[in-house]
C-alpha positions in Angstrom: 0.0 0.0 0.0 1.6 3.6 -1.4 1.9 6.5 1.3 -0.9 8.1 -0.8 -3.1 5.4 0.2 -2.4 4.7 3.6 -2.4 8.8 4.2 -6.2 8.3 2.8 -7.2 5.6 5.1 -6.1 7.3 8.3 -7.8 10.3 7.1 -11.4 8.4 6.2 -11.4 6.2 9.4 -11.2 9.1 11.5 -13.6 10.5 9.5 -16.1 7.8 9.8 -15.4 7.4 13.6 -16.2 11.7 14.0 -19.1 10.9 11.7 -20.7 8.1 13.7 -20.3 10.3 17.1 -22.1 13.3 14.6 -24.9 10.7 14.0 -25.2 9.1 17.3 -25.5 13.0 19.1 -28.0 14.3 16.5 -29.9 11.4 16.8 -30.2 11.7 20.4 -31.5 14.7 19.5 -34.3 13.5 17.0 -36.1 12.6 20.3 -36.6 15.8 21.6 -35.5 18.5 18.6 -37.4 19.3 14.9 -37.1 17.8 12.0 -33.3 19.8 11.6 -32.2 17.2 14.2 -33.3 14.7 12.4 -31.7 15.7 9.0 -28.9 16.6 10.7 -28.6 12.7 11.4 -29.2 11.6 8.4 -26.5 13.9 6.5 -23.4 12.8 9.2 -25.0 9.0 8.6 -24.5 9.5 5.0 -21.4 11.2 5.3 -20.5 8.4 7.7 -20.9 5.5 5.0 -19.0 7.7 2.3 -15.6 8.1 4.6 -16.1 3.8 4.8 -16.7 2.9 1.0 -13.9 5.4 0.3 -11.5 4.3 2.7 -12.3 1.1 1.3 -11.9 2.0 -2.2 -8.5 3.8 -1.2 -7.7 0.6 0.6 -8.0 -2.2 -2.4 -6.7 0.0 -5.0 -3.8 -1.8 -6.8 -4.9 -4.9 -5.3 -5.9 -7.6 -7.9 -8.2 -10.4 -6.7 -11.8 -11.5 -7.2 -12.8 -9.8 -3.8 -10.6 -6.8 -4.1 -12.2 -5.9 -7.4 -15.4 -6.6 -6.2 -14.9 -4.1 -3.4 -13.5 -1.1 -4.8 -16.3 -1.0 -7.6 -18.7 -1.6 -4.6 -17.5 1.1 -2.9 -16.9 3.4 -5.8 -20.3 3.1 -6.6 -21.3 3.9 -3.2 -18.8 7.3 -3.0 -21.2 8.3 -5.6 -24.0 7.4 -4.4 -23.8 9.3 -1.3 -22.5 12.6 -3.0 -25.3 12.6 -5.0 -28.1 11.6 -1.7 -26.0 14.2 0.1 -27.1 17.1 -2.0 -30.9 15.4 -1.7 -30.5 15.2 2.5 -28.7 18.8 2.4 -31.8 20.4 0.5 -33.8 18.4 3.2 -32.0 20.0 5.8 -32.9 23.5 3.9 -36.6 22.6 3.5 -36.6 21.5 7.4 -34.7 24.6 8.3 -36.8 27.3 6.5 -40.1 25.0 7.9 -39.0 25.5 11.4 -38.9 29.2 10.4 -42.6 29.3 9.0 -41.7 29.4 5.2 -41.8 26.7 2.8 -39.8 25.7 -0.1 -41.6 25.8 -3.5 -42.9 22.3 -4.1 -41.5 22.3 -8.0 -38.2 22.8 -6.5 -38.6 19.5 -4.3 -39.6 17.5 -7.0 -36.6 19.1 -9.7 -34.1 17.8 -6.8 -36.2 14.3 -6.3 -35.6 14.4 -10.7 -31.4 15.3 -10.3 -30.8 12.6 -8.2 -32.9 9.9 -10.0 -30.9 10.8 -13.0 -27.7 11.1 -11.7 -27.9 7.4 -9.8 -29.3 6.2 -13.3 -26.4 7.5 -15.4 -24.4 5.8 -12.4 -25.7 2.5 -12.8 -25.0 3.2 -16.5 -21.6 4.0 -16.0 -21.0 0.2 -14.4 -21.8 -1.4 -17.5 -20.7 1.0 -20.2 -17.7 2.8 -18.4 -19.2 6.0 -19.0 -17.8 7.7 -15.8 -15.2 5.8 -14.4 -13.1 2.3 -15.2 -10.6 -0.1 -13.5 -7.3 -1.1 -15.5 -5.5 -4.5 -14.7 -4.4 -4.0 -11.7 -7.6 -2.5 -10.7 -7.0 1.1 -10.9 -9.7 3.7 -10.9 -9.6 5.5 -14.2 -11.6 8.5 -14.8 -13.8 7.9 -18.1 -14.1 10.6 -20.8 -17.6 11.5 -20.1 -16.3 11.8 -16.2 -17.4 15.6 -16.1 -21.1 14.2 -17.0 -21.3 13.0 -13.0 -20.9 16.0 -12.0 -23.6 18.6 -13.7 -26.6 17.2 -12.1 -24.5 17.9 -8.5 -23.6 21.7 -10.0 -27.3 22.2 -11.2 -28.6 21.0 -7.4 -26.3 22.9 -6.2 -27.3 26.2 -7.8 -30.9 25.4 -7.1 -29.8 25.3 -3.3 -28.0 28.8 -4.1 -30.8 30.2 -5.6 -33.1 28.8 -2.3 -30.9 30.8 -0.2 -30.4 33.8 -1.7 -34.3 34.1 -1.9 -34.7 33.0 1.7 -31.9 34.5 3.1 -33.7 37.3 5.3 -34.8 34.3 7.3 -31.9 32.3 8.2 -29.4 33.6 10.9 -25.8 34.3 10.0 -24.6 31.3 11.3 -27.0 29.3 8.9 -26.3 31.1 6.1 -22.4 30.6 6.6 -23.1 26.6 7.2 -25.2 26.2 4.0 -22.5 28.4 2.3 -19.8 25.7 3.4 -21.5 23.3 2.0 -21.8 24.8 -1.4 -18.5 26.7 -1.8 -16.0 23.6 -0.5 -17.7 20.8 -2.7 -17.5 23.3 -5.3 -14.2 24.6 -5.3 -13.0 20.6 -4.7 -14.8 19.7 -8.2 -12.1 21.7 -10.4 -9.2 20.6 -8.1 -10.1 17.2 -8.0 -9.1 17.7 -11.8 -5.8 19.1 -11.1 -4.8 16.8 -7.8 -5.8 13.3 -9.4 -5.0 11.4 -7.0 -6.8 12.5 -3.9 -10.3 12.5 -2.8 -10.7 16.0 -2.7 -14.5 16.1 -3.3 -15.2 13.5 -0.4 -13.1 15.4 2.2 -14.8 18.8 1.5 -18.0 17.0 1.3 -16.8 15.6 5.2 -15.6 19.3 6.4 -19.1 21.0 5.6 -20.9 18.6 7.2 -19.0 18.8 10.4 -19.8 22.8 10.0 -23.1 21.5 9.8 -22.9 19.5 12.6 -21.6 21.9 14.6 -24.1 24.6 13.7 -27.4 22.1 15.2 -25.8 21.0 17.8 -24.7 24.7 18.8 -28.2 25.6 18.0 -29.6 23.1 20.2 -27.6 24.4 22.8 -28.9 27.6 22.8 -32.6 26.5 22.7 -32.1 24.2 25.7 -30.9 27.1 27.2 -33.4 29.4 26.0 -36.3 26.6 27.0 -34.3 26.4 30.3 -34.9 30.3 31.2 -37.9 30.0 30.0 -39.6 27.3 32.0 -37.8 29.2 35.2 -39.4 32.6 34.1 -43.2 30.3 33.9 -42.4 28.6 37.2 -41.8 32.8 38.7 -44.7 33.1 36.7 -46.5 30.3 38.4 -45.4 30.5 41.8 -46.5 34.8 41.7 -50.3 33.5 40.4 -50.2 31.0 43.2 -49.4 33.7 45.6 -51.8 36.4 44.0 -54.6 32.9 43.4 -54.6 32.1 47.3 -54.7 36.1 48.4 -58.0 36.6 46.0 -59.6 33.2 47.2 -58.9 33.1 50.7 -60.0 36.8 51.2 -63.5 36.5 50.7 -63.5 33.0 52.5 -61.8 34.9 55.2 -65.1 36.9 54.9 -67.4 34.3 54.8 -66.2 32.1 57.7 -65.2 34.9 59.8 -68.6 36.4 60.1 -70.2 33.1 60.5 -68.2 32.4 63.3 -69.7 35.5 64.9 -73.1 33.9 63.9 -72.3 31.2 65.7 -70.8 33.2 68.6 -73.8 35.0 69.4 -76.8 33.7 67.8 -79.2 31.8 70.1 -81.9 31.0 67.5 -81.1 27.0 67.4 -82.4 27.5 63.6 -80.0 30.4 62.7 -76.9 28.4 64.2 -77.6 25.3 62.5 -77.7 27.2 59.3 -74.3 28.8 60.0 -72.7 25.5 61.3 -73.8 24.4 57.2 -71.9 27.5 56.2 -68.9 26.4 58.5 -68.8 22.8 57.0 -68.8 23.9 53.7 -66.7 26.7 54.0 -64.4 24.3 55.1 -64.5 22.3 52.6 -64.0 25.1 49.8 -60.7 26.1 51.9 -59.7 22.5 51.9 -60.5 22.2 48.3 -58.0 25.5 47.5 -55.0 23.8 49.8 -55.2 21.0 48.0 -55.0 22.9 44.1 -52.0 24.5 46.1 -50.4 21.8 47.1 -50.3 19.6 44.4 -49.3 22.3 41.9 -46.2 22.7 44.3 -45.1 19.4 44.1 -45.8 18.8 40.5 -43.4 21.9 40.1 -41.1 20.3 42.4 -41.2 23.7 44.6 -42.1 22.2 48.0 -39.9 21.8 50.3 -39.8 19.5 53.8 -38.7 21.8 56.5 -38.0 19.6 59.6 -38.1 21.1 63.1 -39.2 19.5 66.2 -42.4 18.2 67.1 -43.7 16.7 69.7 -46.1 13.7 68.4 -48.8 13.3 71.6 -49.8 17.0 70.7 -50.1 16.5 67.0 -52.1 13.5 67.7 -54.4 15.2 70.0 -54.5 18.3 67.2 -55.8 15.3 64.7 -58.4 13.4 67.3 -59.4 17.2 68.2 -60.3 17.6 64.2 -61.8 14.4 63.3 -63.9 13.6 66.4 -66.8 15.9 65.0 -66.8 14.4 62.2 -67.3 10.8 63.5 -69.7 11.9 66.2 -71.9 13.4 63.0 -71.7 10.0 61.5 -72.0 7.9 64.2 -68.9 6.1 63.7 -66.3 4.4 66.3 -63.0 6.4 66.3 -60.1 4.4 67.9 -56.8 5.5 68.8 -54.3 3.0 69.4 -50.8 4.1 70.3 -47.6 1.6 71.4 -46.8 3.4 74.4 -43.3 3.3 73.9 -42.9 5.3 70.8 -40.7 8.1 70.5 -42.9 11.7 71.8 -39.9 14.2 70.8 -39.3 14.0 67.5 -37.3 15.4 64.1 -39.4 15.8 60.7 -41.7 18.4 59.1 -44.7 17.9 61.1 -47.0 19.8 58.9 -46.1 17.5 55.9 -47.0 14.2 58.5 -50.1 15.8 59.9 -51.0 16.1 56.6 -51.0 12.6 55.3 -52.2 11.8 58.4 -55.0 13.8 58.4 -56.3 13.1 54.4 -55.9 9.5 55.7 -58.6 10.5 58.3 -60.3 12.5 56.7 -61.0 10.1 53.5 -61.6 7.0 56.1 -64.8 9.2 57.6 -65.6 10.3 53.8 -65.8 6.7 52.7 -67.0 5.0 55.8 -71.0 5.6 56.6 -71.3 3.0 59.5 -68.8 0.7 61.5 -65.1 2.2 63.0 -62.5 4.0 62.4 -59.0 3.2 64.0 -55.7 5.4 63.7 -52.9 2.8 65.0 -49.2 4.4 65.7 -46.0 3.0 65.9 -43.0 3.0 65.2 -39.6 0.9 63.9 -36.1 1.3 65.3 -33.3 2.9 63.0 -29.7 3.2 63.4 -28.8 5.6 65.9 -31.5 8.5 66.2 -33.4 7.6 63.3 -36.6 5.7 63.5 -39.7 5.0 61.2 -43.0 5.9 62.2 -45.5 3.7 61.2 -49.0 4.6 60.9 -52.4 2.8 59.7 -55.6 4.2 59.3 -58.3 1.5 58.8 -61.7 2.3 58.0 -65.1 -0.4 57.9 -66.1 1.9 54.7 -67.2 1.2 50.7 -63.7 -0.6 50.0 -62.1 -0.9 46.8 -62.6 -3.2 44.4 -58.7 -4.9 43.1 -58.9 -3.5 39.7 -59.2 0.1 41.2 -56.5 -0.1 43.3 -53.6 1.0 40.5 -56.0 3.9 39.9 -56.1 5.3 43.6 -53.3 7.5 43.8 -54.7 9.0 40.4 -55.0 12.9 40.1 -58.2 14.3 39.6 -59.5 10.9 39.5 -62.2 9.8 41.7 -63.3 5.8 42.0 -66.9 4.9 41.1 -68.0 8.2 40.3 -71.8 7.5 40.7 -71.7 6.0 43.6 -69.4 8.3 45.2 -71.3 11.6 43.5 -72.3 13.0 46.5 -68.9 12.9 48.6 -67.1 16.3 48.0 -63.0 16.3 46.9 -60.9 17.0 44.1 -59.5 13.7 43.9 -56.3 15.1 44.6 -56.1 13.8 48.4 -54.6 10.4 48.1 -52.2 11.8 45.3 -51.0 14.3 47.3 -50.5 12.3 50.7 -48.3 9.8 47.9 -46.4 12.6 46.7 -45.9 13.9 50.3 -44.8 10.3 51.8 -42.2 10.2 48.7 -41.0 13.3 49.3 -40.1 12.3 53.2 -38.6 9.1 52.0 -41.3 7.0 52.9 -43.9 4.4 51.5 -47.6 3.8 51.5 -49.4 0.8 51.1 -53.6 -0.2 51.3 -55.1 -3.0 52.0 -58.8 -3.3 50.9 -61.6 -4.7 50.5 -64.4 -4.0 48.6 -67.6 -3.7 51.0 -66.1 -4.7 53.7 -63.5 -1.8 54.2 -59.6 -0.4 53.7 -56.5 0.1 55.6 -54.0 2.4 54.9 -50.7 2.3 56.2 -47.6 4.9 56.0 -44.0 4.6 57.0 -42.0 7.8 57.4 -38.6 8.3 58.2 -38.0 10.6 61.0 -35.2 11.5 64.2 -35.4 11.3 67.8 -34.7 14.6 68.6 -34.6 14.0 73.1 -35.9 11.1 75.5 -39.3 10.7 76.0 -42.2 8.0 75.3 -46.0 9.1 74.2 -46.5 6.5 77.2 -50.5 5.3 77.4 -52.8 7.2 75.5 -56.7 7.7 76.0 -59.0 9.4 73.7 -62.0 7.8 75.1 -64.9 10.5 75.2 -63.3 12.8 73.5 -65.5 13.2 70.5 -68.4 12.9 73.1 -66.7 16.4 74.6 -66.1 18.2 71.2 -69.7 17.7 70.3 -71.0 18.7 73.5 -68.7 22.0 73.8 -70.8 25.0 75.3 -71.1 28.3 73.9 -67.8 30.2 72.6 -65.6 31.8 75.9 -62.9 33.9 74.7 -59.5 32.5 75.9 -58.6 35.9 77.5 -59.3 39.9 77.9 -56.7 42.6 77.8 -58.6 45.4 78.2 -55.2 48.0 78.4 -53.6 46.2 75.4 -53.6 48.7 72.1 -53.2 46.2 68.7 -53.3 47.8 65.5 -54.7 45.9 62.2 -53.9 46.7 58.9 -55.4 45.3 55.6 -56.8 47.2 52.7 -59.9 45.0 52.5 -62.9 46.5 55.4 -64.4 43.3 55.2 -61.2 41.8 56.7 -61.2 44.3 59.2 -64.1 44.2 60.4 -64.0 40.0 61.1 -60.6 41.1 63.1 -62.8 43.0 65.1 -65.8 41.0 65.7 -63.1 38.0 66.3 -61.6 39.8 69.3 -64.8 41.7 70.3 -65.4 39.5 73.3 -61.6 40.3 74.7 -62.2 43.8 74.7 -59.0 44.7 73.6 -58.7 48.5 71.9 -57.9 47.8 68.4 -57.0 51.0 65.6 -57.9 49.8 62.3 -55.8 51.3 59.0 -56.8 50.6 55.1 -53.3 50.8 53.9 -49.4 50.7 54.7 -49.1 54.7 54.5 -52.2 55.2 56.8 -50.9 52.8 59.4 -47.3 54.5 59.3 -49.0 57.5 59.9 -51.0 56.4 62.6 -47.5 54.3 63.5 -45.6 57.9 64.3 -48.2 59.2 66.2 -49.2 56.0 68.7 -47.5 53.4 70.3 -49.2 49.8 70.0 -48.5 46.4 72.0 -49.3 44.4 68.6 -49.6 45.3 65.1 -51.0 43.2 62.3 -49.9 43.6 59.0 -51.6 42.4 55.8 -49.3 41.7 53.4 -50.4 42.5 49.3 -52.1 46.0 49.9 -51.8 48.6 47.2 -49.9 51.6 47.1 -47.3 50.3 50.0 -47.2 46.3 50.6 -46.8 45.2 54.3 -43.4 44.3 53.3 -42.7 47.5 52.8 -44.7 49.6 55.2 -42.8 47.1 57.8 -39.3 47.9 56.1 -40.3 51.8 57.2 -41.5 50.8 60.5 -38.0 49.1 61.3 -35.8 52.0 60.0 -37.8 54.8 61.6 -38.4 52.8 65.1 -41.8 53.0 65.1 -42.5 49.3 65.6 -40.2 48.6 68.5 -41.1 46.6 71.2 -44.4 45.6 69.0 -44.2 42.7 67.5 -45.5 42.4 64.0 -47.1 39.6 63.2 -48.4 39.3 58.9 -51.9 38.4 58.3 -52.2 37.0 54.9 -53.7 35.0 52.8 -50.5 34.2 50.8 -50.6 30.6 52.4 -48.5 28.9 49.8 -45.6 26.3 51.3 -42.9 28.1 52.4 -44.8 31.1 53.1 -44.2 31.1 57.4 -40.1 31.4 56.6 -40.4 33.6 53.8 -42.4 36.2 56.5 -40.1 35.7 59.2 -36.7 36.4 56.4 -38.7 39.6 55.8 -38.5 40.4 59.3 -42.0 39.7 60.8 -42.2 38.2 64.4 -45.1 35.6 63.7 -47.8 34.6 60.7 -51.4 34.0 60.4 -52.6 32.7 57.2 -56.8 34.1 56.2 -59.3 32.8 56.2 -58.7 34.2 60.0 -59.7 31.2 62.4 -61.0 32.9 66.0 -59.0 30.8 68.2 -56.0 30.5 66.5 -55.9 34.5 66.0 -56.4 34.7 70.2 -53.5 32.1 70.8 -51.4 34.6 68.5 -51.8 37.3 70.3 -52.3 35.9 73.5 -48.3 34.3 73.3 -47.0 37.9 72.0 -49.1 40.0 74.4 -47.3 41.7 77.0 -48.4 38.9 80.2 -49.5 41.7 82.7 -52.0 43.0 80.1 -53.5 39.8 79.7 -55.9 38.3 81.9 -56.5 34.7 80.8 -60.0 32.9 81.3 -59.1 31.1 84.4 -59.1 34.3 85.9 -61.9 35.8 84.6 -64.1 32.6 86.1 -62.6 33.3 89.5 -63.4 36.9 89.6 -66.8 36.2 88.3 -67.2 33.7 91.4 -66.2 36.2 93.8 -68.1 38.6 92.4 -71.5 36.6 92.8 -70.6 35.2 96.0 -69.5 38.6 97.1 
């Protein structure tokens, strides 16, 4: 083999190695790109299987034997075949290109290239038999044939065809794709004339290689730039999203705030037994709208992979007394059994993000009294030792409800997807509960399994990995009665009176205002009510207050703001400020305590939760708790 030769095999095997890594990227790309991935492929292909047949060809040239000759005409005839399927795949690439743009190439022009390349590879297959192009001596030597130049006008005429394409279309094509394209038509071009002159290399083939990796280069830069581009993008609509699921919960919660917080004053004070039932209709479904709008929140955090676990410690007996405390109306209504069995000796202090846990825990309840209309409920709790600190909690909810037939169960944990609609028409939910609780339990590293069923009942059970954070059991624990004594609760007593203690409120909406007011009406505490964040600054350099609370998405000046004031200029200190919002998206408690507020209380405004508030930031001598307002009541009537 001549230097010539080996020199030409080097350079086409790397050539055909770079080509297949070309192909195998682009067509990665096919899978998620336009069509110009997808031509992209099929040019370095092609390009690919012309550097083999003419490093073959370059290989067995000289060599005389019955497989050697069969080889290098083989691959001869393949070199031309792909030069003339690379100007078809290269106008392709155009047509695909200009497509993506929103312009399309004259159809006569496809067809004229479809009618080049029929009659080139015809005058090819011509050539084999008559010699018209091309011929091998004795010892198996290519020999260009007089009518050689004939092989190459129908590549010049595509060629100009392309030109003429991209002059016309030029205004649409970047710089970069105009250059590319160019590559492709000048280098093939200029290799044509000095393929003449330099006989004995593959001039034509190599140029042919060089534009394509041009090409190459061009998509996958491209690509590049629109993953990029797609990247910023989809983080600009996740902004987008997270602000309309800010603005989304302000809008809805306020007027629930409205509705429930006035109802609760209904109940507070009517003693018509008619009137109250009505409003305890108005509380139940009010409850369940604001249920209904956590759950739209919740899931479209996860599914946007924006919420967070943020673990802190917890102490288990009170977030199982929180849950019994919630549920027990609910069973009492229905007349079901509600059992709570704890192993004594699991872990009280613990490590996790005891909002996330009380929630599964609770849409476990809470679909277990949905689904169950006579029979028991149990919640069993217990837990599995780890290594170290770390233990898993292990809890089962198990219900003697509608069951699930076996074919439903790889539907439950469905979004938006509800099990025997008809028969279930009447129980409200989005469908979203049992997806969410899955999604929650993942998120903490955890499982959930169900047993069920159908008409006889289900059982599910969670594990959830969670720390010890100090010593100390839950020990025995009896809810026995305790529905019995929710249900049978007297009339509302306020949990305190601070007659001397000054609170200011702030919220731009009087509706909001005035359920603050009615809410702490009974503890006859003297509140100063403001419409906006410059009124209450105002009012702020004027009067000193023992509380203030701050809406946060006002107009004008945001509490954010109007708070930033109040800490530069003083006028807040030794108040705390505690936001009162209905921004009650995950994450929302820490993101109001980085802007500097002391607590947060999320609208609709629940009575008791808003008196515990203020009750632990309260200055204590200014508070005088129930307890004491019993005792001086007995004195005074004994008196």
């Amino acid at each position: 083999m001549s230097s010539i030769q080996i020199f030409h095999v080097t350079l086409e095997i790397w050539g055909a190695i770079i080509c297949a890594i070309a192909t195998i990227c682009a067509m990665n790309g096919t899978k998620v790109e336009t069509r110009v991935s997808h031509r992209t492929a099929m040019i370095t292909a092609n390009t690919m299987v012309l550097m083999i047949a003419d490093c073959l060809a370059w290989a067995y040239r000289g060599v005389v034997s019955p497989s050697a000759i069969l080889i290098t005409r083989v691959s001869n005839f393949m070199v031309f075949t792909c030069n003339y399927l690379m100007i078809l795949l290269f106008f392709f690439y155009v047509q695909a290109l200009l497509r993506e743009k929103g312009t399309e190439v004259n159809k006569t022009l496809v067809w004229v290239i479809y009618v080049i390349f029929l009659i080139s590879e015809s005058l090819l297959i011509i050539s084999q038999f008559a010699d018209l192009f091309y011929y091998f001596d004795e010892y198996n030597r290519y020999t260009r044939a007089p009518y050689f130049i004939l092989s190459q006008v129908p590549a010049v005429i595509a060629m100009l065809i392309l030109l003429g394409v991209l002059l016309t279309y030029r205004r649409v094509l970047s710089n970069i794709e105009l250059l590319t394209i160019l590559s492709y038509l000048v280098l093939p071009t200029i290799a044509i004339p000095l393929q003449a002159v330099f006989y004995g290399y593959s001039l034509q083939a190599l140029a042919t290689a060089v534009s394509v990796c041009l090409l190459f280069a061009t998509t996958m830069t491209t690509r590049s730039r629109r993953m990029v581009e797609a990247m910023s993008e989809a983080e600009r609509a996740n902004h987008a999203k997270d602000d309309f699921l800010a603005s989304m919960s302000h809008e809805i919660r306020t007027p629930i705030n409205g509705i429930l917080g006035m109802n609760e004053m209904i109940l507070r004070e009517s003693t018509d037994d008619r009137i109250t039932e009505y409003a305890n209709g108005i509380s139940s479904s009010g409850s369940v709208l604001l249920s209904l709008v956590n759950e739209i929140l919740d899931f479209s955090k996860i599914s946007s992979g924006k919420l967070n676990l943020l673990p802190i410690e917890y102490e288990l007996r009170g977030m199982l007394d929180s849950l019994v405390n919630m549920i027990s109306p609910r069973t009492v209504a229905k007349a079901l059994k509600f059992q709570v069995r704890v192993f004594p000796g699991t872990p009280n202090f613990l490590v996790g993000d005891e909002v996330r846990v009380r929630q599964v825990i609770a849409n476990l309840l809470s679909n277990a009294v949905k689904y169950t209309q006579e029979g028991s409920i149990t919640l069993d709790v217990n837990y599995e030792r780890g290594t170290g600190k770390r233990i898993t909690l292990l809890v089962s909810v198990e219900d003697t409800g509608i069951g699930i037939h076996k074919e439903d169960l790889p539907k439950l944990f469905s979004t938006f997807q509800r099990l025997e609609e008809t028969r279930n028409r009447n129980i409200e939910g989005t469908g979203l509960g049992l997806a969410i609780t899955q999604q929650l339990v993942k998120l903490m590293k955890g499982k959930i399994t169900v047993e069920s069923e159908y008409g006889k009942g289900s059982k599910f059970s969670v594990a959830i990995p969670q720390m010890i954070s100090r010593d100390g059991r839950v020990g025995e624990y009896q809810n026995e009665g305790e529905a019995q004594r929710l249900s049978s609760e007297g009339e509302y007593h306020e949990n305190f009176q601070a007659p001397t203690a000054r609170i200011l409120v702030v919220d731009d909406n009087n509706m909001n205002l005035k359920v603050a007011q009615l809410l702490l009406k009974k503890t006859k505490a003297q509140l100063t009510l403001s419409t906006g964040g410059r009124e209450s600054l105002d009012i702020l350099r004027k009067e000193k207050f023992d509380i203030i609370l701050l809406d946060h998405m006002m107009p004008e000046m945001d509490g954010v703001e109007a708070l930033r004031v109040m800490k530069s200029e003083h006028l807040a200190d030794g108040a705390p400020v505690i936001a009162l919002t209905a921004n009650a998206v995950e994450g929302a408690r820490q993101m109001y305590l980085s802007y500097g507020f002391d607590d947060y209380l999320s609208k609709p405004i629940v009575g008791k939760a808003l008196e515990e508030c203020l009750q632990k930031w309260l200055p204590e001598e200014k508070v005088v708790k129930f307890t004491e307002i019993n005792q001086k009541s007995e004195e005074t009537k004994k008196w």
